[in-house]
C-alpha positions in Angstrom: 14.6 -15.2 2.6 16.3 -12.2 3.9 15.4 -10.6 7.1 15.8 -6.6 8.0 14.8 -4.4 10.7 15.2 -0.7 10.7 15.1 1.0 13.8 14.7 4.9 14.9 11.7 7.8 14.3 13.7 9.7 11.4 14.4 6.7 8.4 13.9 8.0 5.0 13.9 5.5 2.1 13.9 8.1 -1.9 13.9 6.5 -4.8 14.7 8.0 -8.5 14.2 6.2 -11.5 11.8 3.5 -13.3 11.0 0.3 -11.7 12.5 1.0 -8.7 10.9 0.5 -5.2 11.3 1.8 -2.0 10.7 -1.2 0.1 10.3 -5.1 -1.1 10.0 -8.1 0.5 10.3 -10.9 -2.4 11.2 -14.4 -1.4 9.9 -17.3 1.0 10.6 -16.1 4.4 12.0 -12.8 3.8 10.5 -9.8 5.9 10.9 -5.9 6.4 10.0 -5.2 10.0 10.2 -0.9 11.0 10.8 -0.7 14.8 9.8 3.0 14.7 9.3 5.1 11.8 10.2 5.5 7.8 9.2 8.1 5.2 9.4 6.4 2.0 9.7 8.5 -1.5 9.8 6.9 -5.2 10.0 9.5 -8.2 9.9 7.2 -10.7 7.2 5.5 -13.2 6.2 2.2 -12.2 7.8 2.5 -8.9 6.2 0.9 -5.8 6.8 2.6 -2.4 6.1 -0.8 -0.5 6.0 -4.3 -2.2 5.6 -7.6 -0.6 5.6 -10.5 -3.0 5.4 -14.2 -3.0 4.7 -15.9 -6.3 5.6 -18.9 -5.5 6.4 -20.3 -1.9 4.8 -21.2 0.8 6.6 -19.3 3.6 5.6 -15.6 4.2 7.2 -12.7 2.8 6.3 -10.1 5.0 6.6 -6.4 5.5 5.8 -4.6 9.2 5.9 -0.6 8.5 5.9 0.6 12.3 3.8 3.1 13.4 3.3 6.8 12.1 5.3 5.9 8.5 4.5 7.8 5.5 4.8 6.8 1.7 4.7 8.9 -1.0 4.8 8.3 -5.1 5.1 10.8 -7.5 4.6 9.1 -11.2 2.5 7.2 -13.4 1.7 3.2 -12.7 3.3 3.6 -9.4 1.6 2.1 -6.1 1.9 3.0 -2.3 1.4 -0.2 -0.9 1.4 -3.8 -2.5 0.7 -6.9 -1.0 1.1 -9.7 -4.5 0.1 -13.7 -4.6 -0.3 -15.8 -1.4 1.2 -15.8 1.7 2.5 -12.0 1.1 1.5 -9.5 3.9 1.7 -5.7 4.9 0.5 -4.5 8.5 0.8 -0.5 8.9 -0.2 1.6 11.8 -1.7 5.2 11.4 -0.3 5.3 7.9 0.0 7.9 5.4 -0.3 7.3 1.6 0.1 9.3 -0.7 0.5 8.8 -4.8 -0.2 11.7 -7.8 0.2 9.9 -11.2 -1.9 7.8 -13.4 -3.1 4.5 -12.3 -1.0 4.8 -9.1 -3.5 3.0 -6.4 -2.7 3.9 -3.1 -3.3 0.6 -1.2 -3.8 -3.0 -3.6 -3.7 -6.6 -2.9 -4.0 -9.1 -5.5 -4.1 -13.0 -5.4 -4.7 -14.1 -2.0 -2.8 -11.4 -0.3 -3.6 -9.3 2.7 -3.1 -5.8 3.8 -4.0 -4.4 7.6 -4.7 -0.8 8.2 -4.5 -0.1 12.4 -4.9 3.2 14.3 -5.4 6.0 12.1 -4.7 5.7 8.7 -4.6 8.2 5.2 -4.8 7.6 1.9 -5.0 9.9 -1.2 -4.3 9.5 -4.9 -4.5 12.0 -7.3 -4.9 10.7 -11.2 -7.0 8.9 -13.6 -8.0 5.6 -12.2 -5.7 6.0 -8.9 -8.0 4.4 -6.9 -7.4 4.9 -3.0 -8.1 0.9 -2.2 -8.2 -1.7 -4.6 -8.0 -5.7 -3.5 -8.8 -8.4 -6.5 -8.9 -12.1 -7.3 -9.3 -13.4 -3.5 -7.3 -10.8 -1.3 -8.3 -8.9 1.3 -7.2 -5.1 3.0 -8.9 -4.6 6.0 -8.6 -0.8 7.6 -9.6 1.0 10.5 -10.4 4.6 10.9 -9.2 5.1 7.3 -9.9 8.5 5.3 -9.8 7.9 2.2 -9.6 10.9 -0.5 -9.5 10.8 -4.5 -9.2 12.7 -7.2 -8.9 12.4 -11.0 -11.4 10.5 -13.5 -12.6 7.4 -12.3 -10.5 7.0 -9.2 -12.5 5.2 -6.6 -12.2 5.4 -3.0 -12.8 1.6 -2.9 -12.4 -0.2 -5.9 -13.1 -4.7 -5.0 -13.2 -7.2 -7.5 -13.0 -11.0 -8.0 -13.5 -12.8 -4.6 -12.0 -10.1 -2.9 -12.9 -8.2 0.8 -12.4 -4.8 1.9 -13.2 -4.0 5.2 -13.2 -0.4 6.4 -14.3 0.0 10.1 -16.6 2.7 9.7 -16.9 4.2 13.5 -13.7 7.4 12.3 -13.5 6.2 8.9 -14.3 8.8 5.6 -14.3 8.2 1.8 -14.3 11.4 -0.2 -13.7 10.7 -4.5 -13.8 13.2 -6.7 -15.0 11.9 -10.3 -14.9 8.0 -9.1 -17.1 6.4 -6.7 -17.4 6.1 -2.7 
């Protein structure tokens, strides 16, 4: 897989258009590694800010987003951060998330995949069922001094199904959801 770094405090990643991501890192080996800072933007529906994905190797694919990064999605079906299938990974420091749209989670991890939240961290979603965390079917997101903030009908703050873990170090850590659940 393919390898990048991106280096400096003032990277910006904007996306326009459907199905189109910000960040992904989609093969055996391949890895997106921020050495500083990125503000990432998507407009479009069903467009990720930050995918890593690995459906079928066994070699990570792995995505490093600095510290201090931001990203933002503005439509329907379209996720802030999403670690997919085994041996896929996101680490973040003092992170910013934000989505408005429909079903636009801000943080998920599905089969077997893992998400780490360091520092200070922020998460909101506005929209029916945006949830602000979601892991399923085995995965796990684990985040520290995490506020957590959403809105819109039946958007949980922490949404955890099928063998999966969430851990939220409580010591600075809020959850706030308007019409979903804490």
């Amino acid at each position: 897989g393919g390898k990048i770094t991106l280096f400096g405090q003032n990277n910006k990643i904007t996306t326009h258009g459907e199905k189109v991501y910000g960040i992904i890192a989609s093969r055996s080996g391949s890895s997106v590694v921020i050495d500083g800072k990125v503000d990432v933007v998507t407009t479009g529906e069903k467009s990720n800010g930050v995918v890593a994905t690995n459906a079928t190797d066994t070699d990570l694919s792995y995505i490093n987003l600095g510290i201090n990064s931001s990203v933002s999605t503005k439509s329907i079906n379209s996720y802030g951060l999403v670690s997919n299938h085994a041996n896929s990974l996101i680490d973040a420091q003092n992170i910013t998330v934000s989505t408005i749209g429909d079903d636009s989670i801000g943080i998920f991890a599905d089969d077997l995949a893992v998400v780490n939240l360091v520092g200070k961290n922020n998460i909101s979603t506005s929209g029916l069922s945006a949830h602000g965390i979601q892991a399923t079917n085995s995965s796990i997101i684990n985040a520290a001094n995490t506020q957590i903030e959403t809105s819109g009908l039946g958007a949980n703050a922490i949404n955890s199904g099928t063998k999966a873990t969430v851990n939220i170090e409580q010591q600075n850590s809020n959850l706030y959801s308007i019409n979903g659940s804490s």
